[in-house]
BAVO-978250 format. One line per 2 residues: number of its first residue (from 1); their letters; for each residue x, y, z of N, C-alpha, C. Coordinates in nm, 3 decimals, padded with zeros to 5 digits, always signed. Layout:
<rs>
NUM	a	X Y Z X Y Z X Y Z | ...
</rs>
This chain:
<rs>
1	xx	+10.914 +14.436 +02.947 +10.892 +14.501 +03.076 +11.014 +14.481 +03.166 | +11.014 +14.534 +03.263 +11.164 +14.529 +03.331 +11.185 +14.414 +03.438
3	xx	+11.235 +14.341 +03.429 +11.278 +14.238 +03.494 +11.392 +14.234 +03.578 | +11.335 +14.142 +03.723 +11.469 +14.184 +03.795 +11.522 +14.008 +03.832
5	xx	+11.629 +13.975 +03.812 +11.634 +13.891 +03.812 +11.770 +13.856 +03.957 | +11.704 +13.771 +04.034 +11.757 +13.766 +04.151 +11.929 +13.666 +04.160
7	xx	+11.988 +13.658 +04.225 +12.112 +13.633 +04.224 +12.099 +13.457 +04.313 | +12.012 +13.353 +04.284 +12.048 +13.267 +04.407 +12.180 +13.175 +04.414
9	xx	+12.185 +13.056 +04.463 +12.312 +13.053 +04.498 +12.340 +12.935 +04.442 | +12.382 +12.974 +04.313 +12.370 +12.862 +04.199 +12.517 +12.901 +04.127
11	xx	+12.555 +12.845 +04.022 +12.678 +12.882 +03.926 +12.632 +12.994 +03.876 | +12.496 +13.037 +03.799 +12.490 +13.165 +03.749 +12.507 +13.270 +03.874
13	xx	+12.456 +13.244 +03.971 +12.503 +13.350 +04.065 +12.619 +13.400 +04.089 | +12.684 +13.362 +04.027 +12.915 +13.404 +04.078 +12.935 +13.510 +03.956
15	xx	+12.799 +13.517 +03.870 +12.833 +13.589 +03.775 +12.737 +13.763 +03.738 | +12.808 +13.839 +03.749 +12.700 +13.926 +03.640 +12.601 +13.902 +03.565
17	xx	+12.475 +13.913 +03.631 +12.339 +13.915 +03.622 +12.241 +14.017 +03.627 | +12.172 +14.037 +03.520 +12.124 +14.153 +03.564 +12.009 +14.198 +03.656
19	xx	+12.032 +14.283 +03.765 +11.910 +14.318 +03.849 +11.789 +14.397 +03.795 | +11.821 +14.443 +03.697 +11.716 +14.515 +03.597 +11.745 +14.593 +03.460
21	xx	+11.612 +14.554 +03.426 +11.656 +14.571 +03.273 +11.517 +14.724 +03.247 | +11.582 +14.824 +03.153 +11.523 +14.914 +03.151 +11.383 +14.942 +03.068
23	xx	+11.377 +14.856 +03.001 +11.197 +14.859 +02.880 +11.086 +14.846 +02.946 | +11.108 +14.914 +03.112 +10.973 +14.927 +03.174 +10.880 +15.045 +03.129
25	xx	+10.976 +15.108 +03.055 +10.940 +15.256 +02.985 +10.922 +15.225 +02.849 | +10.909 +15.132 +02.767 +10.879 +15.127 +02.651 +10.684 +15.091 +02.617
27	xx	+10.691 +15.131 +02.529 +10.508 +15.102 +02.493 +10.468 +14.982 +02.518 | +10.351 +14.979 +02.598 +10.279 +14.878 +02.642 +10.169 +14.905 +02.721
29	xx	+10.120 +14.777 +02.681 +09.975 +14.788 +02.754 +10.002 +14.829 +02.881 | +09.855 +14.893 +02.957 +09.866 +14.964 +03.034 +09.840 +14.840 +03.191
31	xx	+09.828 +14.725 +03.170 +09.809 +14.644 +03.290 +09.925 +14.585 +03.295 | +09.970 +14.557 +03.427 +10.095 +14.517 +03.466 +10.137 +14.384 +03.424
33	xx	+10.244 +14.302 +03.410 +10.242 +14.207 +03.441 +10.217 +14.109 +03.512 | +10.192 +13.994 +03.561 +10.167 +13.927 +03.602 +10.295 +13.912 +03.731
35	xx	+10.285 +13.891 +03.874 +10.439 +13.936 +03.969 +10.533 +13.767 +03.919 | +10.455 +13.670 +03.823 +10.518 +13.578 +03.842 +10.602 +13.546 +03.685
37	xx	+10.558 +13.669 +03.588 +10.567 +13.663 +03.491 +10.676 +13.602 +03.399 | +10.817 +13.658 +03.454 +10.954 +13.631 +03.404 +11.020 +13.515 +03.485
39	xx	+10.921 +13.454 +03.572 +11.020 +13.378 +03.666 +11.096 +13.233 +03.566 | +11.028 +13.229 +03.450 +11.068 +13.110 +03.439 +11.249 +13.118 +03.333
41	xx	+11.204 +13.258 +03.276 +11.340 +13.336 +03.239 +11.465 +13.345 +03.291 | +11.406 +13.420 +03.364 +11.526 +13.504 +03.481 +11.553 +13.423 +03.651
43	xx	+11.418 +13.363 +03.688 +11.406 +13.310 +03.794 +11.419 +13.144 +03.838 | +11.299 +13.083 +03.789 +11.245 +12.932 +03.815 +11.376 +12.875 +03.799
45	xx	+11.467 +12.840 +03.664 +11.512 +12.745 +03.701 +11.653 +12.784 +03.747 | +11.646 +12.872 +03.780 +11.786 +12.899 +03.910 +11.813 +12.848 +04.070
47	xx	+11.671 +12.821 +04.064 +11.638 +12.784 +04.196 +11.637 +12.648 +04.230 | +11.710 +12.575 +04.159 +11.746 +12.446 +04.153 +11.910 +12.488 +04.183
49	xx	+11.943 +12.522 +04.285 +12.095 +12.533 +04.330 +12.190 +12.478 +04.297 | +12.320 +12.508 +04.395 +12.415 +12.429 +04.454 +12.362 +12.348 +04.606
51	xx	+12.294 +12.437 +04.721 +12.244 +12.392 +04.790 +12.105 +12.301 +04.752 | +12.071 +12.353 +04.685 +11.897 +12.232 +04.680 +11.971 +12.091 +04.630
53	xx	+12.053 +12.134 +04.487 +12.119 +12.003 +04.421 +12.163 +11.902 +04.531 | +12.237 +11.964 +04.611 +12.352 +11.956 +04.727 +12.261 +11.820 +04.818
55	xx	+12.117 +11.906 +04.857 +12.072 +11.805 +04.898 +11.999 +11.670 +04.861 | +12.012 +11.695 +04.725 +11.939 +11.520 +04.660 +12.060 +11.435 +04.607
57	xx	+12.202 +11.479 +04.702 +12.267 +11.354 +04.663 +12.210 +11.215 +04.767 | +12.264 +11.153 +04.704 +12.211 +10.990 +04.786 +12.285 +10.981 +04.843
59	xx	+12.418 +11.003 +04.828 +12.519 +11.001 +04.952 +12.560 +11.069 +05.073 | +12.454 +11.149 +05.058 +12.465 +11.231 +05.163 +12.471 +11.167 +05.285
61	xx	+12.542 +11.163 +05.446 +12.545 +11.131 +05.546 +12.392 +11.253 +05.631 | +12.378 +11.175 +05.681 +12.221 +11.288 +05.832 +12.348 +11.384 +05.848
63	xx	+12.458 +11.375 +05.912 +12.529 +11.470 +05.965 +12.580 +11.565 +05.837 | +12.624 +11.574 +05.728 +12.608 +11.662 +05.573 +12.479 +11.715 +05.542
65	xx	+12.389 +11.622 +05.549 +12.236 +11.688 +05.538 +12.231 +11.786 +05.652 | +12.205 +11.764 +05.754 +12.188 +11.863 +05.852 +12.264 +12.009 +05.824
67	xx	+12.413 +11.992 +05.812 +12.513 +12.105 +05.806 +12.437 +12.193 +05.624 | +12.474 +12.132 +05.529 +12.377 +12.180 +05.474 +12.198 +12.246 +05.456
69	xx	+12.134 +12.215 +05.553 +12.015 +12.298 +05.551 +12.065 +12.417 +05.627 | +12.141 +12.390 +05.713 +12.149 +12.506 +05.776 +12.292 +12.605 +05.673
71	xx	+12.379 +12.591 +05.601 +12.389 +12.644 +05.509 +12.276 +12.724 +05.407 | +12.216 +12.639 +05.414 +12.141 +12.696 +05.291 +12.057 +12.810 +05.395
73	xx	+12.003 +12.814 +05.514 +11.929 +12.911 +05.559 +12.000 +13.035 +05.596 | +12.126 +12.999 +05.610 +12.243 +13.094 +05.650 +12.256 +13.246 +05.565
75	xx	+12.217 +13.221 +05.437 +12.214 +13.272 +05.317 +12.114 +13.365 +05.325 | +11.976 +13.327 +05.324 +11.829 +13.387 +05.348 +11.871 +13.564 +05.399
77	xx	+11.911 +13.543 +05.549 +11.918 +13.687 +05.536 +11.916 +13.792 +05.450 | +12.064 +13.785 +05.383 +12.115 +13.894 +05.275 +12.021 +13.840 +05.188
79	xx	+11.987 +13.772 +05.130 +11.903 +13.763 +05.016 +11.779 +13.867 +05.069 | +11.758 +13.842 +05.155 +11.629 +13.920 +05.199 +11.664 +14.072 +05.169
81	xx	+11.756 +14.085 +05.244 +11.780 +14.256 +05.264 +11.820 +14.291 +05.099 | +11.881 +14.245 +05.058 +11.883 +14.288 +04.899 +11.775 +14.258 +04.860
83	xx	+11.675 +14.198 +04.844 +11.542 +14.184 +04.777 +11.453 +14.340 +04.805 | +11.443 +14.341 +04.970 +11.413 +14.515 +05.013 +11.510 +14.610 +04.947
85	xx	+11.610 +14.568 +04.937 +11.688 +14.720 +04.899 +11.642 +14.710 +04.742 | +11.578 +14.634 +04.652 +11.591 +14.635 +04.492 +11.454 +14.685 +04.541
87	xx	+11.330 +14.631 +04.555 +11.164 +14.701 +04.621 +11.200 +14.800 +04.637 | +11.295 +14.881 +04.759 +11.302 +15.022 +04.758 +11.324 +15.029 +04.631
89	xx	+11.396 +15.074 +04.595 +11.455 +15.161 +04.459 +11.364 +15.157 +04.349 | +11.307 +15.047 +04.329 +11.184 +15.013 +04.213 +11.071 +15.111 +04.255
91	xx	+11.012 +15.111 +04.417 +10.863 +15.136 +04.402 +10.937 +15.342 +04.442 | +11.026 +15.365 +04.468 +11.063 +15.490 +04.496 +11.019 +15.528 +04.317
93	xx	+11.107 +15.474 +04.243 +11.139 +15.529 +04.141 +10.983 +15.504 +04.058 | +10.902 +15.451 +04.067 +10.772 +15.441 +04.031 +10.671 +15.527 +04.076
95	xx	+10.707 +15.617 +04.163 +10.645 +15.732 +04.260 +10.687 +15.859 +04.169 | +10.822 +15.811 +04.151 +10.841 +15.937 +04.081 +10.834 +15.965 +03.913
97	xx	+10.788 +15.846 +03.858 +10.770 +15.801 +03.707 +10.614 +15.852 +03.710 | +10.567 +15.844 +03.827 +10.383 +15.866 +03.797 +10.429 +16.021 +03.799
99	xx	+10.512 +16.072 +03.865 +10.439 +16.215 +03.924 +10.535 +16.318 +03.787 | +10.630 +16.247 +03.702 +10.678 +16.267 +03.592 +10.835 +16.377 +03.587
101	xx	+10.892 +16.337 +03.719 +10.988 +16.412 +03.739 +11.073 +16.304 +03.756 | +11.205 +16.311 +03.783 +11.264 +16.224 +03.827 +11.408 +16.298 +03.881
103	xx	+11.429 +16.246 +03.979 +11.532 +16.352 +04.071 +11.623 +16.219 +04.165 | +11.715 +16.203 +04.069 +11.840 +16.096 +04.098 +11.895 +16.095 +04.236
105	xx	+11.906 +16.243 +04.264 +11.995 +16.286 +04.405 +11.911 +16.200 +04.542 | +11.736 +16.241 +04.465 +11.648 +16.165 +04.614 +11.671 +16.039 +04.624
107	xx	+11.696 +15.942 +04.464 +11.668 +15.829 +04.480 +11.812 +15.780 +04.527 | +11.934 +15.845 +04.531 +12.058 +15.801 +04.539 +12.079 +15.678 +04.687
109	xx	+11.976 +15.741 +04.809 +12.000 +15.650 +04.948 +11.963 +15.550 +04.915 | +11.877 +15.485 +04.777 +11.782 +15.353 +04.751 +11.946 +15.283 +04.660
111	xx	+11.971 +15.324 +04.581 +12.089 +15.342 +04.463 +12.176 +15.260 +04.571 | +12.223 +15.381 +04.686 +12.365 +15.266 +04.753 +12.304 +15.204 +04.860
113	xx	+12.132 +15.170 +04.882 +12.105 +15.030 +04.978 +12.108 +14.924 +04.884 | +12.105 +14.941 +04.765 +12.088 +14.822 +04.666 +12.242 +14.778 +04.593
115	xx	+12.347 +14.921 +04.628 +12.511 +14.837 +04.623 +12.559 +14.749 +04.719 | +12.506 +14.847 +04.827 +12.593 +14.747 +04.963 +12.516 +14.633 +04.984
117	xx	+12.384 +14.602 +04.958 +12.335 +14.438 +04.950 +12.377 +14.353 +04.860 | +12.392 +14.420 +04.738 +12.413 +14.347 +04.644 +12.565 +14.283 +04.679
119	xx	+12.649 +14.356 +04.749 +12.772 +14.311 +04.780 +12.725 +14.224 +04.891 | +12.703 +14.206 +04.989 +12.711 +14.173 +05.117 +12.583 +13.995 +05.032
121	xx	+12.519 +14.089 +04.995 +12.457 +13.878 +04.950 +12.559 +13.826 +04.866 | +12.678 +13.896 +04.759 +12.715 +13.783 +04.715 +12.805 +13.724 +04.790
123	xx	+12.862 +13.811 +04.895 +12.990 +13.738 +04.960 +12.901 +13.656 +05.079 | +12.776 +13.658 +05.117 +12.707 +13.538 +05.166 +12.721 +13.430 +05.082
125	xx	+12.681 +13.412 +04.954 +12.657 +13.317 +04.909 +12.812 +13.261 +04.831 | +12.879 +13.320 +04.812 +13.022 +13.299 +04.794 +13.114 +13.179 +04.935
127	xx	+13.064 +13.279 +05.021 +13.143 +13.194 +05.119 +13.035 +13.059 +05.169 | +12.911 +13.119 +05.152 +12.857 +12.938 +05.163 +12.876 +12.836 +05.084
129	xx	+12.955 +12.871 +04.983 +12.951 +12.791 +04.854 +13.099 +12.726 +04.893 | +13.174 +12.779 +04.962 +13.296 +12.764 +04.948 +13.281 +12.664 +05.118
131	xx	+13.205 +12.679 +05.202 +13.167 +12.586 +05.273 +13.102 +12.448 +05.267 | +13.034 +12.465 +05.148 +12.981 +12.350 +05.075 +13.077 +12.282 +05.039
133	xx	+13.189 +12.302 +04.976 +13.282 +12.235 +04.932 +13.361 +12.159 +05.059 | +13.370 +12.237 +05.180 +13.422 +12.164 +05.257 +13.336 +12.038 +05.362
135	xx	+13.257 +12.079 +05.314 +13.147 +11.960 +05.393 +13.122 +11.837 +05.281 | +13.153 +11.841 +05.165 +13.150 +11.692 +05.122 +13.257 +11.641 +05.051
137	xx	+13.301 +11.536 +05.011 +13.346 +11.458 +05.025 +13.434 +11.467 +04.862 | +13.532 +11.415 +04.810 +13.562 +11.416 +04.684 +13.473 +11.386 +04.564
139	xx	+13.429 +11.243 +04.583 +13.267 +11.188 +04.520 +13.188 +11.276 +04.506 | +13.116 +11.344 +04.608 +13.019 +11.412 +04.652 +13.034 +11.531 +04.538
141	xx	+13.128 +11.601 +04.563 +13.167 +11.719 +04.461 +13.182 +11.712 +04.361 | +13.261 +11.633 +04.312 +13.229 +11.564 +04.166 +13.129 +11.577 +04.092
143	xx	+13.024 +11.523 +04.156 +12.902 +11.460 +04.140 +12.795 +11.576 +04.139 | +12.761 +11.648 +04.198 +12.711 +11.777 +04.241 +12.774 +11.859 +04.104
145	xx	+12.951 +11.861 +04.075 +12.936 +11.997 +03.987 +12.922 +11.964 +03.868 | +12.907 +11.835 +03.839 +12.883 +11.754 +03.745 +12.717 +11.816 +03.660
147	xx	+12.670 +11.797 +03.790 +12.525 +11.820 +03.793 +12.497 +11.974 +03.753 | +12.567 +12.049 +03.843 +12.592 +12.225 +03.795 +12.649 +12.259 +03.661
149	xx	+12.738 +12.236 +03.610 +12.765 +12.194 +03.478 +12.659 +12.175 +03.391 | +12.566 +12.083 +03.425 +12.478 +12.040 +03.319 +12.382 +12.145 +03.299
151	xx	+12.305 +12.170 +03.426 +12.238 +12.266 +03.434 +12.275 +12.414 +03.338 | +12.382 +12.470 +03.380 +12.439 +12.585 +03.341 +12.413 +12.539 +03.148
153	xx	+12.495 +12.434 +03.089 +12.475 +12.377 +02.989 +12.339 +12.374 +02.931 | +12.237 +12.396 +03.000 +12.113 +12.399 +02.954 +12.029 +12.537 +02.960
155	xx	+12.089 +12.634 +03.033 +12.012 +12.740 +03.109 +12.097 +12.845 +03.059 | +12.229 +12.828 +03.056 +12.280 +12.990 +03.025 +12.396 +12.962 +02.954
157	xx	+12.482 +13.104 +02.910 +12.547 +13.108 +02.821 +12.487 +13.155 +02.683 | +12.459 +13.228 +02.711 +12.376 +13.337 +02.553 +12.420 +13.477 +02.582
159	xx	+12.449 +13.526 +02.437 +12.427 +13.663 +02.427 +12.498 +13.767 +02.528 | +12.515 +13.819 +02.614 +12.575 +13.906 +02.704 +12.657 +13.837 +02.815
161	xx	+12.551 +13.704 +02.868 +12.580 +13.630 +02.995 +12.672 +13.521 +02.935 | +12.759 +13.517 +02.791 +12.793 +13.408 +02.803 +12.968 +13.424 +02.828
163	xx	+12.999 +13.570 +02.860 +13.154 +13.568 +02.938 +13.144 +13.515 +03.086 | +13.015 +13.529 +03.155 +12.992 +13.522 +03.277 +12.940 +13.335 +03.298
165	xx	+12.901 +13.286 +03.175 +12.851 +13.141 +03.190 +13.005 +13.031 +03.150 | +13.131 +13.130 +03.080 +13.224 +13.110 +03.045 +13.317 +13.066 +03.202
167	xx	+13.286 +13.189 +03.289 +13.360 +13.183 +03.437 +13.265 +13.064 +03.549 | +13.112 +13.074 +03.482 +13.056 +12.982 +03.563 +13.103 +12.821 +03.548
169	xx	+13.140 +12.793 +03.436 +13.209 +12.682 +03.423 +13.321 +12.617 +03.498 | +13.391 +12.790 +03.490 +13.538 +12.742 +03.537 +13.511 +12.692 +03.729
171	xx	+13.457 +12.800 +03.767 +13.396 +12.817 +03.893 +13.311 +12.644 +03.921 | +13.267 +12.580 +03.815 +13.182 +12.418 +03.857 +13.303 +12.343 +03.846
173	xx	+13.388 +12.362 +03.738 +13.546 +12.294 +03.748 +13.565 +12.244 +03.852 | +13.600 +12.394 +03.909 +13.705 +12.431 +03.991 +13.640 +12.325 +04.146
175	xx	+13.506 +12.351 +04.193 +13.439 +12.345 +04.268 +13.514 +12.108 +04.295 | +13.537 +12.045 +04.229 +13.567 +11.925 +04.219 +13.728 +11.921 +04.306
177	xx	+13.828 +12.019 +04.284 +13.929 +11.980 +04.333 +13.946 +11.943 +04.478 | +14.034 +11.980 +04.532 +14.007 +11.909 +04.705 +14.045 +12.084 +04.746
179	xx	+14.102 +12.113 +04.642 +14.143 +12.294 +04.740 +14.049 +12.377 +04.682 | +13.911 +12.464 +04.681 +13.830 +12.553 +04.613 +13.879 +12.726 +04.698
181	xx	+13.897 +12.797 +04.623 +13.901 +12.912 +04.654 +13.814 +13.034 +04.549 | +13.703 +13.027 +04.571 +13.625 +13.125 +04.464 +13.669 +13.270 +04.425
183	xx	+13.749 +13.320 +04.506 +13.809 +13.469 +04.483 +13.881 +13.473 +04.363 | +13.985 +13.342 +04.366 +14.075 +13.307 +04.247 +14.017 +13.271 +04.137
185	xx	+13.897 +13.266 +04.142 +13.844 +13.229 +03.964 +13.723 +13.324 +03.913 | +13.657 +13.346 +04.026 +13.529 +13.452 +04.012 +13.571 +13.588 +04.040
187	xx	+13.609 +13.711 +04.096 +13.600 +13.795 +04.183 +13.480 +13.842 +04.199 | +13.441 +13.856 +04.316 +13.339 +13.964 +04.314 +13.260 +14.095 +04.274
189	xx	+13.219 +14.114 +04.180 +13.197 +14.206 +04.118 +13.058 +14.281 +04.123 | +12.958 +14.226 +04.251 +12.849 +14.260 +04.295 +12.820 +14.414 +04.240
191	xx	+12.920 +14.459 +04.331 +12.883 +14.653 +04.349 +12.871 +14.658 +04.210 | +13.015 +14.646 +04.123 +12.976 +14.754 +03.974 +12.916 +14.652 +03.924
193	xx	+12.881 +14.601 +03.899 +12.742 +14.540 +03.843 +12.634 +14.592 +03.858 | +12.627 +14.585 +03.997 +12.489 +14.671 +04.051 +12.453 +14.827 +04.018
195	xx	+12.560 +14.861 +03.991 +12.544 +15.016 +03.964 +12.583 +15.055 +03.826 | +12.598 +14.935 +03.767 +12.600 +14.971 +03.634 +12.445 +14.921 +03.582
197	xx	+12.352 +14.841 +03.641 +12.238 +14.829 +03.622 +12.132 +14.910 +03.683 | +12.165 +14.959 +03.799 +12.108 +15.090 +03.836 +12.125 +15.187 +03.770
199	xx	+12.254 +15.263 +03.675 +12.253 +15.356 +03.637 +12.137 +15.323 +03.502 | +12.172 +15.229 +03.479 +12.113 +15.220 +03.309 +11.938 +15.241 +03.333
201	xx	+11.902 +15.206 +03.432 +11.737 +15.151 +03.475 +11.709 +15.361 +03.493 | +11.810 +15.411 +03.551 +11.768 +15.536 +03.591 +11.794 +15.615 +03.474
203	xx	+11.884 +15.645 +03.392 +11.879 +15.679 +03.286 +11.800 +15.703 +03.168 | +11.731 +15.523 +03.130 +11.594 +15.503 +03.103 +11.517 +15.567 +03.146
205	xx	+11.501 +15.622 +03.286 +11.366 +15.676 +03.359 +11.385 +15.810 +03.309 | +11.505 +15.842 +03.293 +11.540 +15.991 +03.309 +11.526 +16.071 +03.141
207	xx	+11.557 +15.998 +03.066 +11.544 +15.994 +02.936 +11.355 +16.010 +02.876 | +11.304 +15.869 +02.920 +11.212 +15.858 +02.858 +11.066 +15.972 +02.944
209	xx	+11.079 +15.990 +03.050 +10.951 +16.016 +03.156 +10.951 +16.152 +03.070 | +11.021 +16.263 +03.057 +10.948 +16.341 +02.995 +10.868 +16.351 +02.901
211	xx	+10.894 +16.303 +02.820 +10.822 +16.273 +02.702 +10.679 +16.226 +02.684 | +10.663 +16.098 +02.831 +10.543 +16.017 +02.824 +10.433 +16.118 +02.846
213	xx	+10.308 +16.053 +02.815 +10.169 +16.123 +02.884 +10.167 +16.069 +02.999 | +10.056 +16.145 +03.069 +10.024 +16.094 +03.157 +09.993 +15.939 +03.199
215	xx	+09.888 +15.891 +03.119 +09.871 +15.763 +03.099 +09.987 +15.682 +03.083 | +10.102 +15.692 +03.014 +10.186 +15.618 +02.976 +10.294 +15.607 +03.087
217	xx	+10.300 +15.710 +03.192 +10.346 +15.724 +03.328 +10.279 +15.633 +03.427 | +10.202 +15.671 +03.402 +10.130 +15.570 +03.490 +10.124 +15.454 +03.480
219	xx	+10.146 +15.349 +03.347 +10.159 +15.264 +03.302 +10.302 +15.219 +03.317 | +10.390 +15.248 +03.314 +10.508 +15.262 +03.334 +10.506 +15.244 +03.504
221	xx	+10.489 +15.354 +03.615 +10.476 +15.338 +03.730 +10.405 +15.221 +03.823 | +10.279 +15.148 +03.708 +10.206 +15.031 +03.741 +10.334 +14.886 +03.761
223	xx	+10.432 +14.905 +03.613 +10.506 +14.809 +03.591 +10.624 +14.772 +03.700 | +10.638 +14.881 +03.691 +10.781 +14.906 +03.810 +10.718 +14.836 +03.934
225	xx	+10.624 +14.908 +03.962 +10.557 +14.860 +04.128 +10.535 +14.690 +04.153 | +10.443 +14.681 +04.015 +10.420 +14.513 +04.028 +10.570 +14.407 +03.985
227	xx	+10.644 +14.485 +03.931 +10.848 +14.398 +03.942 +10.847 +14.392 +04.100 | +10.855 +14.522 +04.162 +10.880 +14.532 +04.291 +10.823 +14.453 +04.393
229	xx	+10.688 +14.435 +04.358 +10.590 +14.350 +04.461 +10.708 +14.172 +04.424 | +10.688 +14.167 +04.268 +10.745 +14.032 +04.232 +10.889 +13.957 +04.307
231	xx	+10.974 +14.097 +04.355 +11.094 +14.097 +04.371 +11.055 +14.037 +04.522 | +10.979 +14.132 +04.607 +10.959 +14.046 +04.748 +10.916 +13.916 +04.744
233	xx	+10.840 +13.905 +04.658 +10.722 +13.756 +04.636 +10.866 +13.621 +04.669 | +10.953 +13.666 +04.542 +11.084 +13.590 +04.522 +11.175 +13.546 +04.593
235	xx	+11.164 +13.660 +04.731 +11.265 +13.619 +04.850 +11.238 +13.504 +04.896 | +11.343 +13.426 +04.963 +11.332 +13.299 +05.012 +11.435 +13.267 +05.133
</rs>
């Protein structure tokens, strides 16, 4: 089923990830998934950060703790508004999977609210990351990408994501020196990412919807909707 898997502000996040995957159109039962279904895939353990990590060092000073929560809330926004802009585009395009047409040009205003978020959260979470670095300490960083490292070591690096778990490395490296500049090891690559996973998700739609029955549209349109509900559930 199609899974959207959110970007938080972790080492896999600096990388090409996908916002959706297209086998919402392939055969299947006709009840949706569950909105919490893939989290433990694509979602749960991402959400063990740079910021969450950030905050269970022991060394943290009250005055680092403090500057960090409010880092970490700093972020929330754009996460938000890209979470709405991926909901649009999902439950649009599920409107039009039931009714068995599909007409790209309508969905195109959902298409570039879900580029320009997708850009604008990663360079949120890019530059908070790169603030993180300046709020602790040599130790501190160390210690933390030490920890990111491991994680990543346990969680990713397979199959498609592992050029992108290849740069996430370099990017936890890098994160230890006393000078971090994320542009120089990651670039940003939000937009065509995003629209290379948008095209593929619409393509799918565009390909398969004729063909389906009714029922199988609808089943299809059930899936999409309940990703979409999942995708808000996820914001944080």
């Amino acid at each position: 089923m199609i899974r959207i898997v959110r970007r938080p502000l972790v080492v896999l996040s600096l990388l090409a990830l996908p916002l959706f995957a297209s086998n919402a159109f392939a055969e299947a039962p006709s009840a949706p998934a569950p909105a919490h279904a893939h989290a433990k895939g694509g979602h749960a353990h991402a959400r063990g950060g740079w910021m969450e990590s950030a905050l269970t060092l022991g060394s943290l000073r009250p005055d680092q703790k403090k500057q960090i929560e409010q880092l970490k809330t700093s972020v929330e926004p754009s996460r938000a508004t890209a979470t709405s802009a991926r909901k649009g585009l999902l439950e649009a395009l599920a409107t039009q999977v039931a009714a068995g047409k599909i007409d790209r040009p309508a969905l195109q205003p959902k298409v570039d609210a879900v580029l320009a978020s997708a850009t604008a959260e990663r360079a949120t979470e890019r530059a908070a990351l790169e603030k993180l670095h300046s709020i602790l300490d040599a130790k501190q960083r160390a210690e933390l990408s030490t920890t990111m490292e491991a994680r990543l070591a346990k969680h990713g690096g397979h199959g498609k994501h592992a050029e992108g778990s290849a740069q996430a490395k370099k990017v936890a490296e890098a994160f230890k020196q006393d000078k971090f500049a994320i542009d120089a090891i990651a670039p940003n690559d939000a937009r065509a990412h995003a629209q290379l996973q948008a095209n593929h998700l619409l393509d799918a739609a565009q390909t398969k919807t004729p063909s389906m029955t009714a029922e199988q549209r609808t089943a299809a349109a059930a899936r999409l909707r309940a990703n979409a509900a999942a995708a808000a559930r996820l914001a944080f």
